[in-house]
C-alpha positions as CSV (number, residue, x, y, z in Angstrom):
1,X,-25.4,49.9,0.4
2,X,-26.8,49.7,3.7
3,X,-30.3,47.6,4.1
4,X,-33.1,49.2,5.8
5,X,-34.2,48.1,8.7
6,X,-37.6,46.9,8.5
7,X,-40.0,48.7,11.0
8,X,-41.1,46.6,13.8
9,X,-45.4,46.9,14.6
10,X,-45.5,45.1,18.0
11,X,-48.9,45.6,19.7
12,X,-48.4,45.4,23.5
13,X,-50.9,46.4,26.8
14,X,-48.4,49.0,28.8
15,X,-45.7,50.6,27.8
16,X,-44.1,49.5,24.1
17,X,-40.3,50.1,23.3
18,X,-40.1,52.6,20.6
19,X,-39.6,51.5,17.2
20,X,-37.0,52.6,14.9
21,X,-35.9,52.5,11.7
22,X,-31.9,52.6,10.2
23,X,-31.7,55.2,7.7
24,X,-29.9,54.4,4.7
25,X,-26.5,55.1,3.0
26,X,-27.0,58.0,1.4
27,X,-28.7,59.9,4.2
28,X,-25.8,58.8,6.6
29,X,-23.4,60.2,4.6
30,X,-25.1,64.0,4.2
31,X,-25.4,63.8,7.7
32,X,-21.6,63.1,8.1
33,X,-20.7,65.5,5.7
34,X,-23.0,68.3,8.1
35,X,-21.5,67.3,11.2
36,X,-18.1,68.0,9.7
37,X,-18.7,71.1,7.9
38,X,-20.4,72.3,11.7
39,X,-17.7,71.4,13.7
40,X,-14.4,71.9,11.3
41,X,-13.4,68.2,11.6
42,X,-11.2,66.8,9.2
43,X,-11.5,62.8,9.3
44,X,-14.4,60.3,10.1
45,X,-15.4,57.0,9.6
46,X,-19.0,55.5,10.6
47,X,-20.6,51.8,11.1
48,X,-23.5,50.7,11.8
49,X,-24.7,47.6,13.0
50,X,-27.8,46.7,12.7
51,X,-30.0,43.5,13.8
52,X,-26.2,42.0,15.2
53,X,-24.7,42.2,11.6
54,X,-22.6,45.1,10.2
55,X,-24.8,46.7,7.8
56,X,-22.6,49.9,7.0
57,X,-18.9,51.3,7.1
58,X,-17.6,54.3,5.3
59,X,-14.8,56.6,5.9
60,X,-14.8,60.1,5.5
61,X,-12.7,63.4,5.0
62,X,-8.8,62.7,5.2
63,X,-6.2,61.5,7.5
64,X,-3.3,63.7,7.5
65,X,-2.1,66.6,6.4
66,X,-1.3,66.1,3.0
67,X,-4.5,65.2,2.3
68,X,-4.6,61.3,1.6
69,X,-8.5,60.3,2.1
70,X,-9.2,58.0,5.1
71,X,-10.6,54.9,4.4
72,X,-12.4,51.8,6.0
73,X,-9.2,50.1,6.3
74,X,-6.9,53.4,7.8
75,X,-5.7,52.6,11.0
76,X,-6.8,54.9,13.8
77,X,-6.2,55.0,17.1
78,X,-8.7,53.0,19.5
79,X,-8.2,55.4,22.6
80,X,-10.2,53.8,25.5
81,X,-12.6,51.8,23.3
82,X,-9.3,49.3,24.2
83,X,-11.3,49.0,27.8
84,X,-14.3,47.0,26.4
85,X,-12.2,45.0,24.2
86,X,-9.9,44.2,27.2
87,X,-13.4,43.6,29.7
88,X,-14.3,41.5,26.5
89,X,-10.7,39.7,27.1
90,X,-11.6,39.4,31.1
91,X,-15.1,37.4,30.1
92,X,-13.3,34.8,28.3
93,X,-11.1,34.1,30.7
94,X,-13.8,33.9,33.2
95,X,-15.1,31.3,30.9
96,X,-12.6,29.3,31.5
97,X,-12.7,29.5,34.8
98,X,-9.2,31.7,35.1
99,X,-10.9,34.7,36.7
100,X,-13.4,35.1,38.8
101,X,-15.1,38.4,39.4
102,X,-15.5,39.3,42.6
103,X,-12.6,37.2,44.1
104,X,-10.0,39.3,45.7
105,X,-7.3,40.0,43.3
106,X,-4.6,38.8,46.3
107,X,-6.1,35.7,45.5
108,X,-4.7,35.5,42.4
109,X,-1.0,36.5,43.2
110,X,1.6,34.9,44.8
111,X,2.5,37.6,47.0
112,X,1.2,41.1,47.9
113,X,0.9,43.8,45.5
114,X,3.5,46.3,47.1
115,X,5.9,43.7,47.0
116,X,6.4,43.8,43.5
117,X,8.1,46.8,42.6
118,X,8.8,48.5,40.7
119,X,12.0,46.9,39.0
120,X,14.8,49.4,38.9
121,X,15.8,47.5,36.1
122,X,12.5,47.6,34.4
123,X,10.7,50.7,35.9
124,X,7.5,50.2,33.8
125,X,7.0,46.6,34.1
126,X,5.6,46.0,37.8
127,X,4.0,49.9,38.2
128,X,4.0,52.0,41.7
129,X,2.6,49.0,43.7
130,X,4.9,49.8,46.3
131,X,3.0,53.0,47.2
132,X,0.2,50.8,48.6
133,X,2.5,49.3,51.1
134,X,0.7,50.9,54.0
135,X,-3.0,51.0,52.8
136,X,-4.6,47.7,53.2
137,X,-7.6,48.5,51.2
138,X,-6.0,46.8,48.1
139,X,-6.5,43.4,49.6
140,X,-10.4,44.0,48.6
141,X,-10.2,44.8,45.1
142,X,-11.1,42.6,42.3
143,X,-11.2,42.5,38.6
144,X,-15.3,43.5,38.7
145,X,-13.9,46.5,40.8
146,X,-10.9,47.2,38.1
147,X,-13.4,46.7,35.4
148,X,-16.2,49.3,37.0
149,X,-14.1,52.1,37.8
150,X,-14.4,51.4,41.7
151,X,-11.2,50.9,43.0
152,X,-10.3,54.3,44.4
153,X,-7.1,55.2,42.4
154,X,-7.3,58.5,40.1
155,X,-7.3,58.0,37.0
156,X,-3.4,57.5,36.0
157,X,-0.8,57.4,39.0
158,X,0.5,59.9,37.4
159,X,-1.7,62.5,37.7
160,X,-0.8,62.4,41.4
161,X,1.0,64.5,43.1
162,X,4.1,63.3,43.4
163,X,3.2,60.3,41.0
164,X,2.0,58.4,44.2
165,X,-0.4,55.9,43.7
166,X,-3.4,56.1,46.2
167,X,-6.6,54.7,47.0
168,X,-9.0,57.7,47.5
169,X,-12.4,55.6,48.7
170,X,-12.8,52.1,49.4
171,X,-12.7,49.9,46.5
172,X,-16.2,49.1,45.4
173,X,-18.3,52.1,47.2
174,X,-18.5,54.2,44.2
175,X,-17.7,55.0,40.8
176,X,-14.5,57.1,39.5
177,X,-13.0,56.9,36.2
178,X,-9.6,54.9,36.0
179,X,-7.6,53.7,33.9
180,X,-5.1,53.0,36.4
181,X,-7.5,50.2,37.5
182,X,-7.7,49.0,33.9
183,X,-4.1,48.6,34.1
184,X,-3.8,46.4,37.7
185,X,-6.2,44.1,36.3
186,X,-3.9,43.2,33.2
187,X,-0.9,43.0,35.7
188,X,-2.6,40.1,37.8
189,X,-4.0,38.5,34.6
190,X,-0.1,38.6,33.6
191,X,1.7,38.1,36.4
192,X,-0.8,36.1,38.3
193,X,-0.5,32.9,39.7
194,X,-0.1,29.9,37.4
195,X,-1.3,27.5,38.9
196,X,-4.7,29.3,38.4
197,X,-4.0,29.5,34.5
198,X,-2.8,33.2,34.9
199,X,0.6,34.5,33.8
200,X,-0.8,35.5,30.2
201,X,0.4,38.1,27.9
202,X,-2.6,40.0,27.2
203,X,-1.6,41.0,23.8
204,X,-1.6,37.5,22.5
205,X,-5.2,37.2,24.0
206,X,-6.6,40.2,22.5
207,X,-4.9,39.1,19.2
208,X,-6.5,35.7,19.2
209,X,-9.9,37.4,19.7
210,X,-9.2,40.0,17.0
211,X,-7.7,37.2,14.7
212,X,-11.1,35.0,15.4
213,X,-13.2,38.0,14.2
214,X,-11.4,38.6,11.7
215,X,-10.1,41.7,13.1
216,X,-6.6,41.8,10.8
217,X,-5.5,45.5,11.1
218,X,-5.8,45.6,14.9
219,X,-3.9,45.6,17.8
220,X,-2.7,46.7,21.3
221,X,0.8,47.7,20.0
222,X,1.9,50.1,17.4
223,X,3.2,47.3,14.0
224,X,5.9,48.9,12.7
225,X,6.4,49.1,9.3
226,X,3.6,47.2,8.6
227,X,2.0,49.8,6.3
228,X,1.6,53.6,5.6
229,X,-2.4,53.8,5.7
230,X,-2.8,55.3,9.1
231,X,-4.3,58.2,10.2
232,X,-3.1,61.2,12.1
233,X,-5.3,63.9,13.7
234,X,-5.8,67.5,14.8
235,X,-6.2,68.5,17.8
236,X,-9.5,71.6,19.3
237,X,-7.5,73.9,17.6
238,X,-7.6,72.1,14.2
239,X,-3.6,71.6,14.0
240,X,-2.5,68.7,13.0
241,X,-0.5,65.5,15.3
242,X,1.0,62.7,14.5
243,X,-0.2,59.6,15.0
244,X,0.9,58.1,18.8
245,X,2.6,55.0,18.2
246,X,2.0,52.7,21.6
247,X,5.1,50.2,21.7
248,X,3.5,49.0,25.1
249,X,0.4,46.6,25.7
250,X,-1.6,49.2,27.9
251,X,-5.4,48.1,28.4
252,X,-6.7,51.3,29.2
253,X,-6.2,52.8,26.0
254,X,-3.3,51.5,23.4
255,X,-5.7,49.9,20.9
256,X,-4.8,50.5,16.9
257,X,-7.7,49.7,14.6
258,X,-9.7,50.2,11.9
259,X,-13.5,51.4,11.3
260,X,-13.7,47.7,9.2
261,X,-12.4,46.1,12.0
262,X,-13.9,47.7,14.9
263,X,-17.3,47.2,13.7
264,X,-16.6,43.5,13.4
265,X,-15.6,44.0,17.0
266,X,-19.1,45.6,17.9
267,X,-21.1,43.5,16.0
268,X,-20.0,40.8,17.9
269,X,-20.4,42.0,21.3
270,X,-24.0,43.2,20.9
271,X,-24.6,39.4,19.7
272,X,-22.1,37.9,22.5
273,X,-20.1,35.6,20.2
274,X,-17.8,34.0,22.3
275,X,-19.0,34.6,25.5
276,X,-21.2,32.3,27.3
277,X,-25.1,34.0,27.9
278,X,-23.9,34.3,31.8
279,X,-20.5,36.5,30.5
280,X,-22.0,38.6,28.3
281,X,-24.7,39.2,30.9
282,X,-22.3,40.5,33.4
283,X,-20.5,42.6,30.6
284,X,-24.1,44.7,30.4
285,X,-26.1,44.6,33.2
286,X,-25.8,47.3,36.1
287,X,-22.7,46.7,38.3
288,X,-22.8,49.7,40.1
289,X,-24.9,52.8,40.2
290,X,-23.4,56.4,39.3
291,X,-24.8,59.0,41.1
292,X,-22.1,62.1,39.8
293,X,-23.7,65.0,37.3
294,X,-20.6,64.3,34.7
295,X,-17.8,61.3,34.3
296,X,-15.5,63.7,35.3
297,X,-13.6,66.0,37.0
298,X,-12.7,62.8,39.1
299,X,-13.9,62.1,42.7
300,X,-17.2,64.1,42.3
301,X,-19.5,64.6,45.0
302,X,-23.3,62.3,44.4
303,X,-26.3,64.8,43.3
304,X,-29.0,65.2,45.1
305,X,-30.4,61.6,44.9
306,X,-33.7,63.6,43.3
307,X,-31.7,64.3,40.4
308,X,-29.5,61.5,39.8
309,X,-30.3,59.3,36.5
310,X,-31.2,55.9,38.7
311,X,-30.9,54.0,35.2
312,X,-27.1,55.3,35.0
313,X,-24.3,52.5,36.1
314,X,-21.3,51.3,35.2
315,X,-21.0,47.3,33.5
316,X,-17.8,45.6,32.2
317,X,-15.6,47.9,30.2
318,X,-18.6,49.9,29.4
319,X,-21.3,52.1,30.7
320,X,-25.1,51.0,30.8
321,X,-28.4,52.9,30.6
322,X,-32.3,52.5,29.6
323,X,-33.7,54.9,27.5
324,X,-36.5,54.9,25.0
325,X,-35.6,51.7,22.9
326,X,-34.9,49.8,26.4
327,X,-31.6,49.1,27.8
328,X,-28.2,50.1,26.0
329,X,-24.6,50.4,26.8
330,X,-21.7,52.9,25.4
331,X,-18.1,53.5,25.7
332,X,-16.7,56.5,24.4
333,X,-12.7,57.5,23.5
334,X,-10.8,60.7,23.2
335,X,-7.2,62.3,23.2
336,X,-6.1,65.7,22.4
337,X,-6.9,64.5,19.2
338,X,-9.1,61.9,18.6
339,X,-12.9,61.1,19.1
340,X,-14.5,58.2,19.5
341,X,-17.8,56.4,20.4
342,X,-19.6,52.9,20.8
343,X,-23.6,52.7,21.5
344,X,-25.5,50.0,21.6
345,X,-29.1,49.1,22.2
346,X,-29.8,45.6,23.5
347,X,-32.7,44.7,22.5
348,X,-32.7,45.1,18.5
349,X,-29.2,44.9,18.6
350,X,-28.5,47.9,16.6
351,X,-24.9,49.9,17.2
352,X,-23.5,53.1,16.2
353,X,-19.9,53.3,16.1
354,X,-17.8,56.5,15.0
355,X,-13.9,56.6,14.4
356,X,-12.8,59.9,14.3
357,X,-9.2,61.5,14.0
358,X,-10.2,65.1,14.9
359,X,-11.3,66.2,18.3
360,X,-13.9,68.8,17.1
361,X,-16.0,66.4,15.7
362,X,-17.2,65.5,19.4
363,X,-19.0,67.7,19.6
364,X,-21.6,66.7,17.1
365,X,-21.6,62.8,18.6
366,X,-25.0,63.5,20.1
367,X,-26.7,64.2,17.3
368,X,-25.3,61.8,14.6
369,X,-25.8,58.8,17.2
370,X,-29.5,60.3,17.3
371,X,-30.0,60.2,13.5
372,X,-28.7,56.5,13.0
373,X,-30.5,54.9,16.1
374,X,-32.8,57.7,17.1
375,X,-33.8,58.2,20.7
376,X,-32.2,55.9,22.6
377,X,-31.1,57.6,26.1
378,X,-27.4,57.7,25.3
379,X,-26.2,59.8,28.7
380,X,-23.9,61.7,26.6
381,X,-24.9,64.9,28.9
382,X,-22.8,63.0,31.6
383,X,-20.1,61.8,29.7
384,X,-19.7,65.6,28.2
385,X,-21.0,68.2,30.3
386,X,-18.0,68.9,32.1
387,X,-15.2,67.1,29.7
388,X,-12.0,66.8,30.9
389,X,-10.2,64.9,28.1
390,X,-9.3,62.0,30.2
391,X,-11.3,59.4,29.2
């Protein structure tokens, strides 16, 4: 049963953060079971973190077809919640001194990017560097770049036409969601120089992070055969889909995990276990200002700077933001059928996290993460208000 939180009477002169409390189990669950029965969804599963330790995890509805119930241990899939455990990868590495953020990524390899590939032999292993044979521009990106959405390639190559990879802005000027910049970043971490300590698989890192956690039903490829108890979804028009079973390491969104699991994950972030106080720091604090009305379509034009959110910017892996509780970070995740979101506030070190293996149930994020953490600024008008299912 989840513990209350006890309510914190701080008397200050100016403004005072907004206390909250957690509500308990119970009252969690009845508001579970209204978010489901208001948007049609068939599967979720909730934690909550709360003062840096998990403090609740339950699993509702079912996770397929024939009905089996999903549970805390089910494995669902991670979706782009895989980009702040691979950011949380990156910060280790920068720990050891591996990686450094705003170092040119040419630094790190032993020749230029176009130059390697792609393999005709292995069409998927060095990606459509080539493309970039004639733009210079990639000479200035680096992993904080990759790891802010500001390097100037769409989303997914692709979605290109002509499945050309291009650089639409110069890296570092602005913020556009990408994947695709995700992805270069784990291709210089593994096939970076090594006599910088690069050339690392970054499925063995992420598993030594998930198996220091404790994390023991997560990973960044499908296991075959390991089990039954996974979870497939429906999609907005409540039919049901299998469950996508990712052979390939992919950081921008190939993560398989568990509500159990991936609160263990959370919990530990908002405390910064294994990071030093300077990595975790980085992970959170405002990189770089977005000035767009919604995360996507891509390449939007900046509002008005009268009405852009100036507390709205992009950190490591994740997006950052003060609201009413002071400042707080989120990553969401979504396919065609699943749902998925991360919020954290800094301060009191209180999380909501929320597995889901229906789409629908999106659409009642807002108010659930409202309920558990109350007010806490959570720019989910910009992540939503024009969705394009791409993140």
């Amino acid at each position: 049963m989840l513990r209350r939180a006890f309510l914190l009477v701080a008397f200050c002169f100016g403004p005072c953060l907004m206390a909250q409390t957690t509500p308990d189990g119970a009252a969690i669950d009845a508001k579970v079971g209204g978010v489901m029965a208001q948007t049609g969804a068939k599967g979720m599963a909730v934690a909550v973190i709360d003062h840096g330790k998990v403090a609740y995890v339950h699993a509702y509805g079912v996770r397929n077809a024939k009905g089996d119930p999903l549970q805390t241990d089910t494995v669902m899939y991670g979706a782009s919640l895989t980009k702040t455990v691979f950011a949380y990868t990156v910060m280790r590495l920068v720990d050891e001194g591996k990686i450094k953020l705003d170092t040119p990524i040419a630094d790190d390899l032993d020749k230029p990017l176009p130059s390697y590939g792609p393999d005709p032999a292995y069409p998927d292993k060095y990606g459509p560097y080539k493309d970039l044979a004639d733009d210079p521009r990639w000479k200035k990106i680096t992993p904080r770049m990759c790891l802010t959405h500001s390097t100037g390639f769409s989303n997914f190559y692709f979605l290109e036409p002509e499945q050309k990879l291009r650089i639409h802005f110069d890296p570092g000027t602005r913020f556009s969601y990408s994947g695709e910049g995700m992805i270069l970043l784990q291709f210089v971490i593994e096939h970076g120089r090594k006599d910088q300590g690069l050339g690392l698989d970054v499925g063995d890192l992420t598993h030594a992070n998930f198996a220091r956690l404790g994390m023991t039903r997560t990973s960044l490829t499908w296991q075959e055969g390991k089990d039954s108890n996974e979870a497939d979804g429906w999609n907005d028009k409540g039919e049901p889909q299998s469950h996508s079973k990712r052979s390939k390491v992919r950081v921008a969104g190939s993560m398989n995990t568990t509500i159990s699991d991936m609160s263990k994950f959370t919990a530990a972030l908002v405390r910064g276990d294994g990071l030093t106080p300077a990595s975790r720091a980085e992970m959170t604090k405002p990189s770089l200002h977005i000035p767009t009305a919604h995360q996507f379509p891509l390449f939007q034009p900046d509002l008005p700077v009268s009405e852009q959110r100036k507390d709205l910017a992009a950190g490591l892996g994740v997006v950052v933001f003060d609201g009413p509780q002071g400042h707080g970070y989120y990553k969401g995740g979504h396919d065609g059928q699943t749902a998925n979101t991360m919020v954290c506030v800094e301060k009191s070190q209180r999380c909501a996290l929320i597995l889901s293996n229906d789409v629908r149930s999106e659409a009642g994020f807002a108010d659930l993460v409202r309920f558990i953490l109350g007010d806490a600024g959570v720019p989910y008008d910009w992540e939503y208000g024009d969705y394009a299912g791409k993140s």
